[in-house]
Kinemage of the C-alpha trace (Angstrom):
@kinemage 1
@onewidth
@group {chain A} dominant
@subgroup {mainchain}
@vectorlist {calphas} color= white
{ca unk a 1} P 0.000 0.000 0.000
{ca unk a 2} L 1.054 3.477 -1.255
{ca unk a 3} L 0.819 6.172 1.221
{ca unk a 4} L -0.305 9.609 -0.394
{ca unk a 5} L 2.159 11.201 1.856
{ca unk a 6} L 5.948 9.589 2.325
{ca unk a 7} L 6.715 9.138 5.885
{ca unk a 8} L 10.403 10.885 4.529
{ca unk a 9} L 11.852 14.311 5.348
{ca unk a 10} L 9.943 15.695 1.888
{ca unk a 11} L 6.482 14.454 3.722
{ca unk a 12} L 6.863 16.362 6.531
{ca unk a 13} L 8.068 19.649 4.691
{ca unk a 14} L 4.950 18.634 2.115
{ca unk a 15} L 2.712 17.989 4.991
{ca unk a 16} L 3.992 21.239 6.694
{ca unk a 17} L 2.966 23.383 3.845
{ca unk a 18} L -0.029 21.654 3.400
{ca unk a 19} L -0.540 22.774 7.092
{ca unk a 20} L 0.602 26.351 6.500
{ca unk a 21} L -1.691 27.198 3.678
{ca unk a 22} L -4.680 25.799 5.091
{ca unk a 23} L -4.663 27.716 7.945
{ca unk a 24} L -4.667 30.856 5.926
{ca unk a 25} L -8.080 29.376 4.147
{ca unk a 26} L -9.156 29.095 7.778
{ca unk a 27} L -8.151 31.963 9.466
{ca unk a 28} L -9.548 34.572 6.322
{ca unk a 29} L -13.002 32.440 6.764
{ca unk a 30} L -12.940 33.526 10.404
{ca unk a 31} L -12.127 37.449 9.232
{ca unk a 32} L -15.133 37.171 6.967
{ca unk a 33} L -17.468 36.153 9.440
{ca unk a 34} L -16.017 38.625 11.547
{ca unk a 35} L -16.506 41.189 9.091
{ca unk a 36} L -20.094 40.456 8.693
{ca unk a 37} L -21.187 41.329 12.204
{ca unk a 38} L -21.536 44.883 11.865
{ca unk a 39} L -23.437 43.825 8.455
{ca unk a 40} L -26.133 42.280 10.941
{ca unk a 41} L -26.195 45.106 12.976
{ca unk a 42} L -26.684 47.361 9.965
{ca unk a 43} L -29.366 44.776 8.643
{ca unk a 44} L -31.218 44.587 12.157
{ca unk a 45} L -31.220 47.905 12.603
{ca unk a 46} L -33.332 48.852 9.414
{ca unk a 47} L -35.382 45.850 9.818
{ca unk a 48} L -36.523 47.067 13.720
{ca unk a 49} L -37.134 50.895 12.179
{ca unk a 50} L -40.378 51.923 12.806
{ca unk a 51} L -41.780 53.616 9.465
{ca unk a 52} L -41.998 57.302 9.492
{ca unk a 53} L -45.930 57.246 10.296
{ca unk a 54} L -44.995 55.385 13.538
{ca unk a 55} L -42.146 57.911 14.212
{ca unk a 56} L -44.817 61.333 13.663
{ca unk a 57} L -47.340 59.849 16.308
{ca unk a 58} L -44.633 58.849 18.723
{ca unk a 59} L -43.317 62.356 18.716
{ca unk a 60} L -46.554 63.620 19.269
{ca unk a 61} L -46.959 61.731 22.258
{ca unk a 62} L -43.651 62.614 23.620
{ca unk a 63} L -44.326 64.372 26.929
{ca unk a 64} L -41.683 67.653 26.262
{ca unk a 65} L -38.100 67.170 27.759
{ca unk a 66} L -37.800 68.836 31.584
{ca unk a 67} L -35.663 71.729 32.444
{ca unk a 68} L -32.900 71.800 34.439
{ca unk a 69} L -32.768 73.293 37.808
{ca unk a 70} L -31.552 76.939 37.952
{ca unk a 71} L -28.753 76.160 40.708
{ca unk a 72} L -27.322 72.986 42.323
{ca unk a 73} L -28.140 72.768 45.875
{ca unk a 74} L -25.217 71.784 48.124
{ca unk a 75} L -23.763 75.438 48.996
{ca unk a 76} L -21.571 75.911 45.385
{ca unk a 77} L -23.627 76.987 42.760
{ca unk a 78} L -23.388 76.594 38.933
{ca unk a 79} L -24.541 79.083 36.726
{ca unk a 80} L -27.682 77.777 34.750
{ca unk a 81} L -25.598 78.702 31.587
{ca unk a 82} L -22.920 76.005 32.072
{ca unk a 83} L -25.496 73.558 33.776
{ca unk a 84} L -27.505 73.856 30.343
{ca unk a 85} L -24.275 73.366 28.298
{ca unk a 86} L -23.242 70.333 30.365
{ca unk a 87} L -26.586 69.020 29.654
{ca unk a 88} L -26.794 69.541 26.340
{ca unk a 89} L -23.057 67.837 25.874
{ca unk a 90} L -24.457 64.569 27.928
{ca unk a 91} L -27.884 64.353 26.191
{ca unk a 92} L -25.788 64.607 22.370
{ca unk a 93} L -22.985 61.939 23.699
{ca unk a 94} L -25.427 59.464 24.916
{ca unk a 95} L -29.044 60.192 23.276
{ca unk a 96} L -32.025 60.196 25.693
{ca unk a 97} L -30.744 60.497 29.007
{ca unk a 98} L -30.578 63.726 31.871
{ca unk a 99} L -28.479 64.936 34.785
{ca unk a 100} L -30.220 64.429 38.029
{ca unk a 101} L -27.864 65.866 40.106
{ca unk a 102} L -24.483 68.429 40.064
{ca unk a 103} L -21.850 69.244 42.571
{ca unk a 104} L -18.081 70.286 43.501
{ca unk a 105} L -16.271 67.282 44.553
{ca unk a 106} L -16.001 66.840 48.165
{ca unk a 107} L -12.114 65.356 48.427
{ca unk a 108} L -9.204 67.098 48.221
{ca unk a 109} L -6.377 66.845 46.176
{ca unk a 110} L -4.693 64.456 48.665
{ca unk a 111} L -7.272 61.666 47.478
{ca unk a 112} L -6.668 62.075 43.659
{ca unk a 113} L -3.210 62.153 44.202
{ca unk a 114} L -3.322 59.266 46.352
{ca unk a 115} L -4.927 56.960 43.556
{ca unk a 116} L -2.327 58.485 41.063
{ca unk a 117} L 0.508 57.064 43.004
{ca unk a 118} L -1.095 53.916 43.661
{ca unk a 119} L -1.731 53.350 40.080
{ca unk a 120} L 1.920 54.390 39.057
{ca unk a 121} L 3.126 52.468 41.718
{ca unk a 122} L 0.747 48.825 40.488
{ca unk a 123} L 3.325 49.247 37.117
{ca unk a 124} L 6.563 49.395 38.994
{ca unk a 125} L 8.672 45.982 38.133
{ca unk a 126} L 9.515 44.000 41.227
{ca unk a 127} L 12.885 42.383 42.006
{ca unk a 128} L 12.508 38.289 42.177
């Protein structure tokens, strides 16, 4: 019996490339279905959109958006301008959301520094 591969030094570099090329085959099939997941997203998205019909009445039903308050209670007041702005920035980053509630930080500088040099101390190499 013939074997399709020679158990010789030329199998094993034969078998080896046979090896080597397959796993490109392999590992670009798992970069295309990779690919393709943002595809879905795209694809499930428009599916789920509500037609624009839907989209008029739900607006109309919309109860309108509240105000912020004019001053943060706590002592340390912002100035309605820069509440509204910070409110404005939030609600464009992350879509339908609000602030509930602005202050001054409490801690000193002692505390932020403190986690600084902890975390620049967690990187420093250790002798063995």
């Amino acid at each position: 019996m013939n074997a399709f591969i020679p158990d010789t030094m030329q199998g094993a570099l034969l078998l080896s490339a046979i090896d080597f090329f397959l796993s490109f085959f392999v590992i670009s099939f798992i970069g295309v279905v990779l690919a393709g997941f943002p595809l879905l997203n795209r694809i499930g998205a428009w599916v789920t959109k509500p037609s624009k019909a839907k989209a008029a009445a739900s607006k109309a039903s919309e109860k309108p958006a509240a105000q912020p308050p004019a001053s943060v209670p706590g002592g340390d007041d912002i100035p309605p301008d820069d509440l509204a702005v910070i409110a404005a920035v939030v609600a464009a980053m992350i879509g339908d959301h609000r602030i509930l509630h602005i202050e001054r930080q409490a801690r000193g500088a002692e505390w932020s520094s403190a986690g600084r040099m902890a975390q620049h101390h967690s990187h420093t190499p250790r002798d063995r």
